[in-house]
Backbone atoms as SQL, in Angstrom:
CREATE TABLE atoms (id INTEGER PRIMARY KEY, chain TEXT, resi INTEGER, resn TEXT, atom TEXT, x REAL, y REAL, z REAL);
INSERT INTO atoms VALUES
  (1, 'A', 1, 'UNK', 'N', -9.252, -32.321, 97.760),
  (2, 'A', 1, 'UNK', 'CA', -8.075, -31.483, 97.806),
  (3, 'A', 1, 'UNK', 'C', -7.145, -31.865, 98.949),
  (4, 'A', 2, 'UNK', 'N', -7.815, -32.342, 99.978),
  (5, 'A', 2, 'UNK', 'CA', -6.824, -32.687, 100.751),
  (6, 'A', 2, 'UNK', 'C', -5.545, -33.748, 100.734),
  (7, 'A', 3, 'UNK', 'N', -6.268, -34.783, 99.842),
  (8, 'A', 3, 'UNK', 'CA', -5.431, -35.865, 99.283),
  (9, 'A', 3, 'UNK', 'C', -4.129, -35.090, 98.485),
  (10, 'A', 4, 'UNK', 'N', -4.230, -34.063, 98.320),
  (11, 'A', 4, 'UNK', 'CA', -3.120, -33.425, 97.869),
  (12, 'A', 4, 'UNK', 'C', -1.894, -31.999, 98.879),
  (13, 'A', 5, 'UNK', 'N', -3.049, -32.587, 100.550),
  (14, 'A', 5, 'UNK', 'CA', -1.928, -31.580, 100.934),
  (15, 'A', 5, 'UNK', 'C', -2.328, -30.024, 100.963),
  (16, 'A', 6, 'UNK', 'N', -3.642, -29.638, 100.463),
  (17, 'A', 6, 'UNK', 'CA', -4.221, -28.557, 100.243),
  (18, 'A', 6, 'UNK', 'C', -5.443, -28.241, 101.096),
  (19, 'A', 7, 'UNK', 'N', -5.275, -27.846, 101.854),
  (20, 'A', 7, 'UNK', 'CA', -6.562, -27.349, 103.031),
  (21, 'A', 7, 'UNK', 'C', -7.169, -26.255, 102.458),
  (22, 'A', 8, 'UNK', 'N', -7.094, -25.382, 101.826),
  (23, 'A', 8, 'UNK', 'CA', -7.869, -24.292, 101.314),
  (24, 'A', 8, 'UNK', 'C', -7.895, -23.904, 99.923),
  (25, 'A', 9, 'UNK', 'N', -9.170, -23.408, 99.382),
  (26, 'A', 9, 'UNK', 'CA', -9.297, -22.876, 97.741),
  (27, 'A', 9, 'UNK', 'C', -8.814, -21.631, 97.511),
  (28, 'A', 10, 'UNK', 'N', -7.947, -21.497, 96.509),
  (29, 'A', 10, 'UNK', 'CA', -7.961, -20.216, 96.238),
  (30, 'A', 10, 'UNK', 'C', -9.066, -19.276, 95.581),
  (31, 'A', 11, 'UNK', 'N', -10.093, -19.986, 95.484),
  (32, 'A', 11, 'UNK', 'CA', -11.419, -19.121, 95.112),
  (33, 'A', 11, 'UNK', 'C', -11.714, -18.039, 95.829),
  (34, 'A', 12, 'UNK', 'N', -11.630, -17.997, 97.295),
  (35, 'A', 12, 'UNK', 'CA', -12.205, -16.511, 98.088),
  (36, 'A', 12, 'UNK', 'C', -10.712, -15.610, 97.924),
  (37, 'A', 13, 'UNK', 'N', -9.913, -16.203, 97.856),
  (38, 'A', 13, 'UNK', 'CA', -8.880, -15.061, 97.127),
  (39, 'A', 13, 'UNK', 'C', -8.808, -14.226, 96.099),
  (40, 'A', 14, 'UNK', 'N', -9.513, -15.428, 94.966),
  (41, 'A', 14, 'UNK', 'CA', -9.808, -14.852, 93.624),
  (42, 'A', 14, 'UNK', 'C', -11.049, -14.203, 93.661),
  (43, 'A', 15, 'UNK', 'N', -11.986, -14.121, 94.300),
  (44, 'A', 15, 'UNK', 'CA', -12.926, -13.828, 94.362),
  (45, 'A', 15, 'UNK', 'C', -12.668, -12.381, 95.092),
  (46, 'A', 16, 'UNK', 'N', -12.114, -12.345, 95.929),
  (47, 'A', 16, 'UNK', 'CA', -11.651, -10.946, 96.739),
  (48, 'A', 16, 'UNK', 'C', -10.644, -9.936, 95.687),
  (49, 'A', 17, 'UNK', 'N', -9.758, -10.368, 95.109),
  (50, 'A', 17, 'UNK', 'CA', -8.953, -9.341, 93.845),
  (51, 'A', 17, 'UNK', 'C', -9.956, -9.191, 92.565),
  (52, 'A', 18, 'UNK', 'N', -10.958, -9.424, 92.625),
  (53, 'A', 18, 'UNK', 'CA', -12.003, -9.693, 91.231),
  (54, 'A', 18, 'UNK', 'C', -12.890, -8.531, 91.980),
  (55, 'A', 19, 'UNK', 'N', -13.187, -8.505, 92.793),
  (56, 'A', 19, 'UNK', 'CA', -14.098, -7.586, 93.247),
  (57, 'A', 19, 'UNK', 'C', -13.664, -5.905, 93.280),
  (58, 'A', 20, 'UNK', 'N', -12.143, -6.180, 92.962),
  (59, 'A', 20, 'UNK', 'CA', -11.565, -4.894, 93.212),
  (60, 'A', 20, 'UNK', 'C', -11.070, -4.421, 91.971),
  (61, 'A', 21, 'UNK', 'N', -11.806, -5.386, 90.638),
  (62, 'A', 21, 'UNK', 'CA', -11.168, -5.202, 89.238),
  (63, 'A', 21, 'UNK', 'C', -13.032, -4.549, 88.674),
  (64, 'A', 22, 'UNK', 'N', -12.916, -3.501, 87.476),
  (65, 'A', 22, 'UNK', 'CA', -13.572, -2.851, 87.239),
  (66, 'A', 22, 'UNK', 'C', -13.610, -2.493, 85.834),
  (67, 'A', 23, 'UNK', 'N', -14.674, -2.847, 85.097),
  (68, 'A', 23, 'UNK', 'CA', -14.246, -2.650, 83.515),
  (69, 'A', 23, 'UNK', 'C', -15.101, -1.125, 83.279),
  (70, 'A', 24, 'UNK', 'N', -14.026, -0.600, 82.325),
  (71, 'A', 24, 'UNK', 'CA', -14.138, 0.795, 81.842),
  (72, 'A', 24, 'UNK', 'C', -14.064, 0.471, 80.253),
  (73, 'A', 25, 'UNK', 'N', -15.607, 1.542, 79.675),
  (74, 'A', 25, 'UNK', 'CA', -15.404, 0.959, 78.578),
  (75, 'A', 25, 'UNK', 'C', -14.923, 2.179, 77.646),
  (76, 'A', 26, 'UNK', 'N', -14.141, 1.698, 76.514),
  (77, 'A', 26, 'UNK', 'CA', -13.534, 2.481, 75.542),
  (78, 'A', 26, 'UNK', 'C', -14.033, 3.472, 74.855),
  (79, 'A', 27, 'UNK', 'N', -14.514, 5.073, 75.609),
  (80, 'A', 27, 'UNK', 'CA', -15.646, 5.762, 75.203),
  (81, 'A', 27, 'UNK', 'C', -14.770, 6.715, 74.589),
  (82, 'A', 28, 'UNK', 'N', -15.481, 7.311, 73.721),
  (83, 'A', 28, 'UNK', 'CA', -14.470, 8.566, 73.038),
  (84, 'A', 28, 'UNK', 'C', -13.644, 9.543, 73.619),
  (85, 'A', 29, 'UNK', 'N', -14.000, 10.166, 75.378),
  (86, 'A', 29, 'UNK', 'CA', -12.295, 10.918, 75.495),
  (87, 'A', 29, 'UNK', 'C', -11.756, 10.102, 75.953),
  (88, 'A', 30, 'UNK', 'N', -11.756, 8.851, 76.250),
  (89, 'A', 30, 'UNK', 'CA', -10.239, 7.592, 76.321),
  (90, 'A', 30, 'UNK', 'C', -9.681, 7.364, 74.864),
  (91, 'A', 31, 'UNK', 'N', -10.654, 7.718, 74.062),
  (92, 'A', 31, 'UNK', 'CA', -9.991, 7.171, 73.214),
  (93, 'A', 31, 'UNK', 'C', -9.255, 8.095, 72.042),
  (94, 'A', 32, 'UNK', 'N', -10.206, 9.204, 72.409),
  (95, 'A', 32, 'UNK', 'CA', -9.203, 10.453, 71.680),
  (96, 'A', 32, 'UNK', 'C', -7.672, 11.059, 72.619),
  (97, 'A', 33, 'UNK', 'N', -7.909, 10.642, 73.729),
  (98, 'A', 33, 'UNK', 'CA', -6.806, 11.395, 74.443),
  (99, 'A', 33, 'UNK', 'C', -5.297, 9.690, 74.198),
  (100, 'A', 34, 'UNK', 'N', -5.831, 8.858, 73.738),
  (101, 'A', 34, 'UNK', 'CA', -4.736, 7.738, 72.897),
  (102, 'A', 34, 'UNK', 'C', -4.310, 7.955, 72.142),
  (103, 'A', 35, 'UNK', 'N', -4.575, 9.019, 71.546),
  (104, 'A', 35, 'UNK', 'CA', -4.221, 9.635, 69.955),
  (105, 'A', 35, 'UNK', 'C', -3.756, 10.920, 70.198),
  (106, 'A', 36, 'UNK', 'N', -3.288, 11.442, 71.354),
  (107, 'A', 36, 'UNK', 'CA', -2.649, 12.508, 71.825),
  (108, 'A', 36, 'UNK', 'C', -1.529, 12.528, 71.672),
  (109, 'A', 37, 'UNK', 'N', -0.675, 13.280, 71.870),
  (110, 'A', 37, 'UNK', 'CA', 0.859, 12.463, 72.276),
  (111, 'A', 37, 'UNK', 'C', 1.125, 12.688, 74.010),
  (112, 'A', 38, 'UNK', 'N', 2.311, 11.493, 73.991),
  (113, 'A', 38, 'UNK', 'CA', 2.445, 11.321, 75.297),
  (114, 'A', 38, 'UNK', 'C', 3.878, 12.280, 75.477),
  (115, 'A', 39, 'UNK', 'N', 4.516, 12.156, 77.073),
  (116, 'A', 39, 'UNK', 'CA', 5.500, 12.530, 77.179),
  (117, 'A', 39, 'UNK', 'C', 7.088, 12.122, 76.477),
  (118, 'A', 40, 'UNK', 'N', 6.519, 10.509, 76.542),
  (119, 'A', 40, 'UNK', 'CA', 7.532, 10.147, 75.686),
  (120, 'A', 40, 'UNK', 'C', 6.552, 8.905, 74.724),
  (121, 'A', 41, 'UNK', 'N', 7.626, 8.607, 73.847),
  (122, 'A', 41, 'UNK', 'CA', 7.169, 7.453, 72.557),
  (123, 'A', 41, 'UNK', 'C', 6.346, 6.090, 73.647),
  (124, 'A', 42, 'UNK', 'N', 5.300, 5.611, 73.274),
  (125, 'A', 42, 'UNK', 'CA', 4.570, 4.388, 74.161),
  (126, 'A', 42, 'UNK', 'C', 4.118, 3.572, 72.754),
  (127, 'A', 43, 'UNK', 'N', 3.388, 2.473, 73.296),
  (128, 'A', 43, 'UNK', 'CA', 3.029, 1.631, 72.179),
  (129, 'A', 43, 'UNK', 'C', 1.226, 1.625, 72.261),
  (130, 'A', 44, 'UNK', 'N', 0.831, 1.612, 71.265),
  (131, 'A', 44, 'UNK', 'CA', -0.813, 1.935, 71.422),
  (132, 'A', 44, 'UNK', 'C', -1.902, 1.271, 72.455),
  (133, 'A', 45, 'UNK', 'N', -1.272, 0.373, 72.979),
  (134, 'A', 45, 'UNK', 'CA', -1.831, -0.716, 74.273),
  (135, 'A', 45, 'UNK', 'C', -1.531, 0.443, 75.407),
  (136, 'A', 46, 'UNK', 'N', -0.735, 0.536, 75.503),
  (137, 'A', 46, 'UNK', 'CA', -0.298, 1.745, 76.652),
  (138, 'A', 46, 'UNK', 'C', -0.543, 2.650, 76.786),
  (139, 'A', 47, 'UNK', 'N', -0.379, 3.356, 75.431),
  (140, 'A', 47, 'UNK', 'CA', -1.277, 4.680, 75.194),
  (141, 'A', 47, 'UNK', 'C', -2.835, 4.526, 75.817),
  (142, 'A', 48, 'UNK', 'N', -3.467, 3.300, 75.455),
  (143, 'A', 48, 'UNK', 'CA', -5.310, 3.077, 76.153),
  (144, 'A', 48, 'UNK', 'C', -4.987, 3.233, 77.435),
  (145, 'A', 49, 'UNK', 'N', -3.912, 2.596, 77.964),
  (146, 'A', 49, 'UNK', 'CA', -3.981, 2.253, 79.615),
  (147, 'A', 49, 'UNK', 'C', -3.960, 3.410, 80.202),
  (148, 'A', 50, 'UNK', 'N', -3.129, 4.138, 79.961),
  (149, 'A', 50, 'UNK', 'CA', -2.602, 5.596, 80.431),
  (150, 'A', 50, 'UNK', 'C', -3.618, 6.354, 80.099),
  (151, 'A', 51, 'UNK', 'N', -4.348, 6.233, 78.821),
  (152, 'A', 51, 'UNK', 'CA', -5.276, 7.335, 78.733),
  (153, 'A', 51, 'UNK', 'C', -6.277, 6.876, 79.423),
  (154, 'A', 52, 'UNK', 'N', -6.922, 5.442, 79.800),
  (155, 'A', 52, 'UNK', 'CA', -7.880, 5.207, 80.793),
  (156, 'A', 52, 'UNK', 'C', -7.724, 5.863, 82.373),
  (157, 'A', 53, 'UNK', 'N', -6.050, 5.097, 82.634),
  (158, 'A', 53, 'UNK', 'CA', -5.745, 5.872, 84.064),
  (159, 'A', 53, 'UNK', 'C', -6.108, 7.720, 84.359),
  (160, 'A', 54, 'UNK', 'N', -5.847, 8.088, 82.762),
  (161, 'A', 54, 'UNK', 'CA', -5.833, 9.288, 83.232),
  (162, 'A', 54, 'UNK', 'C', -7.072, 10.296, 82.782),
  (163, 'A', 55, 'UNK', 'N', -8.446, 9.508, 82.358),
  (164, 'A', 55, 'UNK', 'CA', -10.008, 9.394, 82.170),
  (165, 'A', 55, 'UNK', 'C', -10.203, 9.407, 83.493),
  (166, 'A', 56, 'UNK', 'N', -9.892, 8.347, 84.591),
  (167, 'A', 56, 'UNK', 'CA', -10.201, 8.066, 85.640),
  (168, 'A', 56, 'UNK', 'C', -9.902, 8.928, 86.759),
  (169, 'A', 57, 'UNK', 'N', -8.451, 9.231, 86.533),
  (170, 'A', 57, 'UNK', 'CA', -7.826, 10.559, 87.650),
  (171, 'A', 57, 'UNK', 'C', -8.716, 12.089, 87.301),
  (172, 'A', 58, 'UNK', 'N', -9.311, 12.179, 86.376),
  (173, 'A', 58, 'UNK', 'CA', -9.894, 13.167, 86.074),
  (174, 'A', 58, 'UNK', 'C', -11.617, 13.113, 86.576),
  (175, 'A', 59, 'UNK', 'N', -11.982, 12.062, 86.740),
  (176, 'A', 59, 'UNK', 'CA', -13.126, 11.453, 87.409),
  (177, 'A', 59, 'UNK', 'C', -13.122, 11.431, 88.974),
  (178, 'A', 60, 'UNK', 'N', -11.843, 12.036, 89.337),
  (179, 'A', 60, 'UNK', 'CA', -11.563, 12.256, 90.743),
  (180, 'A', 60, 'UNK', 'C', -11.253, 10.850, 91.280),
  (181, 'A', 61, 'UNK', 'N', -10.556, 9.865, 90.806),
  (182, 'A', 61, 'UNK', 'CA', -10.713, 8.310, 91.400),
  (183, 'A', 61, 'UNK', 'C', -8.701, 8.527, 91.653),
  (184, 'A', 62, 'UNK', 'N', -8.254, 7.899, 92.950),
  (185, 'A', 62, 'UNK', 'CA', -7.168, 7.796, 93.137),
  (186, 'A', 62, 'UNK', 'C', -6.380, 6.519, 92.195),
  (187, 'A', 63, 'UNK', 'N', -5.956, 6.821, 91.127),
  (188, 'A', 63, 'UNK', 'CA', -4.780, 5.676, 90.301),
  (189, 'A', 63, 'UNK', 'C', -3.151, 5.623, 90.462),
  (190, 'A', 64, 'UNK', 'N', -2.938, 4.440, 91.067),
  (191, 'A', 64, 'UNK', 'CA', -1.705, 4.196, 90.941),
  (192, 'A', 64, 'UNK', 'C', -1.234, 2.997, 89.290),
  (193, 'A', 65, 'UNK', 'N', -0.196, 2.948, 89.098),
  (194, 'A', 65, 'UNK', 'CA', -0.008, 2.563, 87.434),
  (195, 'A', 65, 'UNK', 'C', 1.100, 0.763, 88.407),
  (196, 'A', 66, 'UNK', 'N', 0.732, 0.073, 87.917),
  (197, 'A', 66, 'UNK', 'CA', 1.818, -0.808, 88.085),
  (198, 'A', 66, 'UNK', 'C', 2.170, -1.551, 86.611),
  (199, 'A', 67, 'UNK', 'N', 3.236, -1.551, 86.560),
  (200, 'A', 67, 'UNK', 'CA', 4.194, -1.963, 85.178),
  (201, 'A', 67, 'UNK', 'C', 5.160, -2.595, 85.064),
  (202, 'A', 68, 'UNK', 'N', 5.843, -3.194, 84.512),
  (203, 'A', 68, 'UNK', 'CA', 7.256, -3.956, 84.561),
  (204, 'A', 68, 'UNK', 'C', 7.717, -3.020, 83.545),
  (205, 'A', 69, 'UNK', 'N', 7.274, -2.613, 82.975),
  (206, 'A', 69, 'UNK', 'CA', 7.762, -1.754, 81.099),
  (207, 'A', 69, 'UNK', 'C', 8.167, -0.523, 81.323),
  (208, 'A', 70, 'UNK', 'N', 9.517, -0.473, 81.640),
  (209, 'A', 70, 'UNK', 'CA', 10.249, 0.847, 82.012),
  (210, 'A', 70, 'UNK', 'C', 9.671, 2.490, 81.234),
  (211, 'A', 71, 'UNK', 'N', 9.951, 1.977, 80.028),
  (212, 'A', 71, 'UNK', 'CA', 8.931, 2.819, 78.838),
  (213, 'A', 71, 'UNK', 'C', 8.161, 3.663, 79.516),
  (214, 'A', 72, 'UNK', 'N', 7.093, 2.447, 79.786),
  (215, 'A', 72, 'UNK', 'CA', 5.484, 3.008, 80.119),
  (216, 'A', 72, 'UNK', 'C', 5.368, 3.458, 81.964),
  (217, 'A', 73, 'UNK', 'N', 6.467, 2.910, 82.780),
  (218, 'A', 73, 'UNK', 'CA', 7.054, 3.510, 84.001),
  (219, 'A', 73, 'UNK', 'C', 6.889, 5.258, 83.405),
  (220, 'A', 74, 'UNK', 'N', 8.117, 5.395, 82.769),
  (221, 'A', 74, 'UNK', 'CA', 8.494, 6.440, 82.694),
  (222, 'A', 74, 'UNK', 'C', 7.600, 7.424, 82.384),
  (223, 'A', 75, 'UNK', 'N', 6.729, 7.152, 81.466),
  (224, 'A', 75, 'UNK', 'CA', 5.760, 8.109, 80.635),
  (225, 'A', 75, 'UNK', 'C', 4.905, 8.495, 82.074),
  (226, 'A', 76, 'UNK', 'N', 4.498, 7.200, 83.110),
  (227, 'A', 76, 'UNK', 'CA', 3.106, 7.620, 83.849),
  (228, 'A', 76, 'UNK', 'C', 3.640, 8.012, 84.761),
  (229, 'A', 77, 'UNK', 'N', 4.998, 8.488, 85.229),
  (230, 'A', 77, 'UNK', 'CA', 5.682, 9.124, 86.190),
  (231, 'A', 77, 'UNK', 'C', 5.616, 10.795, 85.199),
  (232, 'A', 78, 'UNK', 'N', 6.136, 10.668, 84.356),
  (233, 'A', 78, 'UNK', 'CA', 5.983, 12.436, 84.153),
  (234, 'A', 78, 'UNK', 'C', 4.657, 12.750, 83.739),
  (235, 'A', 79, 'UNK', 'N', 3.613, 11.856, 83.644),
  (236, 'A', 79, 'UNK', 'CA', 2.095, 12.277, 83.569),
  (237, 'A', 79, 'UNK', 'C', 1.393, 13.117, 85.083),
  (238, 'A', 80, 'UNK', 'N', 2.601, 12.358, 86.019),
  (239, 'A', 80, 'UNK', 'CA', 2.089, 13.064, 87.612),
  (240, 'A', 80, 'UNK', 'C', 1.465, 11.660, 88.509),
  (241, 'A', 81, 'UNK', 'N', 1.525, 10.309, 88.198),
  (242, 'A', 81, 'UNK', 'CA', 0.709, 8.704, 88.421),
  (243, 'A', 81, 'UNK', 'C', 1.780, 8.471, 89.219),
  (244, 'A', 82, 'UNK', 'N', 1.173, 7.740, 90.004),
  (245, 'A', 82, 'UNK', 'CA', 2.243, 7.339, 91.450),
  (246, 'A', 82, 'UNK', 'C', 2.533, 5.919, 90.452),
  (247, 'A', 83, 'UNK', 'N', 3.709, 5.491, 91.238),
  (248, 'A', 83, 'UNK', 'CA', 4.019, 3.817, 90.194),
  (249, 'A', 83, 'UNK', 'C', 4.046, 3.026, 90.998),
  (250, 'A', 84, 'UNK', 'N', 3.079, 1.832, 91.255),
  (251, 'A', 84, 'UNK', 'CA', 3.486, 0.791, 92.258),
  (252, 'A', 84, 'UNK', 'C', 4.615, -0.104, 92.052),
  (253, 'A', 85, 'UNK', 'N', 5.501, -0.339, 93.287),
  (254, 'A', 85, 'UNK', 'CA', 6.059, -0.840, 93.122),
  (255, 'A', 85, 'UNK', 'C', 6.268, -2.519, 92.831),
  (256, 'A', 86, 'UNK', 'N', 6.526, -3.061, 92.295),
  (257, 'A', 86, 'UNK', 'CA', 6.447, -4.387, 91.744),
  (258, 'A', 86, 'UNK', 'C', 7.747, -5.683, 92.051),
  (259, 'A', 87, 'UNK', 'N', 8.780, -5.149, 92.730),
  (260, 'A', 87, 'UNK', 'CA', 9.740, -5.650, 92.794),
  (261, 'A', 87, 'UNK', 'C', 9.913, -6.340, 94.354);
C-alpha cells in the first residue's frame, strides 16, 4: 500500500462503524405497525424503517433517523424522531 501513497487501512474504520451497526429482525409488531398508516404517504421500504425505528424507541433505545428523502424526513419528524443532519 505504500507504493501507492497510502500509510493506513481503512479496515479499523470499517471495523469500528460495523460494530455500531445491529440487525433487527422483521418480527410481527415491526411488521404490523408497516401496515399502519403513517403521518403522511411513505413508500413500503420506509414504512419498515420507521416502523423498526419506532419498535426500537419503544424498547427504550435512543433513535435518531438519517435520510436524504424529504418524504421520509418529514413523516419521522412528526412521528416525534430527532433527524440527523446529513448536509
Amino acid at each position: 500500500m505504500q507504493a501507492y501513497g497510502v500509510r493506513e487501512s481503512h479496515a479499523d474504520g470499517a471495523r469500528k462503524l460495523l460494530e455500531g451497526v445491529n440487525i433487527l429482525e422483521m418480527d410481527l409488531p415491526v411488521l404490523a405497525r408497516a401496515h399502519e398508516p403513517f403521518p403522511k404517504p411513505i413508500r413500503a421500504l420506509d414504512a419498515i424503517h420507521l416502523s423498526s425505528a419506532d419498535f426500537l424507541r419503544g424498547q427504550g433505545q435512543e433513535v435518531t433517523i438519517a435520510t436524504y428523502d424529504g418524504r421520509m424526513s418529514a413523516t419521522a419528524r412528526e412521528m416525534g424522531f430527532e433527524i440527523y443532519p446529513l448536509e
